[in-house]
N, C-alpha and C positions, 0 to 999 in steps of 0.2 A: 504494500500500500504506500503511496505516496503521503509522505509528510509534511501537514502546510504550513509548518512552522518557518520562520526564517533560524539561519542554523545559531546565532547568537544568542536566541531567545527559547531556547530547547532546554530546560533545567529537567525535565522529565522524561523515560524514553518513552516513544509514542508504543511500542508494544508495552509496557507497563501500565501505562494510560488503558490502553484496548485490553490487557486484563482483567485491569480494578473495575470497569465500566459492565464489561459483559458477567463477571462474578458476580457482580453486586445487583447486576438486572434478575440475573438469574435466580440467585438468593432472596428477591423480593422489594429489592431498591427499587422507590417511584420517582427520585430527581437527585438531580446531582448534589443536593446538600446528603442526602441517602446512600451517595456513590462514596463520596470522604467520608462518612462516620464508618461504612463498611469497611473504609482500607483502613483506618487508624482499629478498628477491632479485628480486622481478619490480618494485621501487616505480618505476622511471624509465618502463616499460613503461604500468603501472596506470595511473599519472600522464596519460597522453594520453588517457585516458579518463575518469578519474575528478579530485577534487582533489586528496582526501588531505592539506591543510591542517594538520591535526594528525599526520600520519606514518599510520603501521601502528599498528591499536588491538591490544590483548594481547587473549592467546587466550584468558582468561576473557572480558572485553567481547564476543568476536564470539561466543562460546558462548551469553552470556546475550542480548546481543539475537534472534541468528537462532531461542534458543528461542521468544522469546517472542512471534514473529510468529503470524499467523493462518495456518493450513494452506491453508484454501479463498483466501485471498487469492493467497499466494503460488501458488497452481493457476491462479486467474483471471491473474494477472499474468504468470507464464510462457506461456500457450496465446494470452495476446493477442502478446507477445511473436513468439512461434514462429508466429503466423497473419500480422504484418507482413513476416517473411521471406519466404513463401511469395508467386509470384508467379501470378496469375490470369490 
């Protein structure tokens, strides 16, 4: 997935961002004030998957980058995603 960040203003990695976002949807999160309370409760969890080097981004940050991904990308990237699951 392309990242729309400019590269000096990246404190977060965007796959760590696309973690905490999809976890925490998953888990029952309805907004992003719901996306940061889940990573400051699930961080030791995240952690074994993600970095998280810079902690838990605030719930404006993952507002604004998750807005401002590409739709179709994120669609390609989940259905590849969910086709390496499946076993043939």
């Amino acid at each position: 997935m392309t990242d729309p960040r400019i590269e000096r203003c990246k404190k977060h990695e965007l796959i760590d961002i696309l973690l905490l976002a999809i976890s925490a949807v998953l888990s029952g999160a309805e907004g992003w004030e719901d996306i940061e309370d889940f990573g400051h409760l699930k961080l030791d969890w995240l952690k074994k998957y993600g970095t998280f080097n810079a902690g838990i981004p605030k719930h404006d940050t993952i507002a604004r980058v998750m807005c401002r991904l590409k739709a179709n990308e994120i669609e390609r990237a989940f259905q590849s995603w969910i086709s390496s699951l499946i076993e043939t």
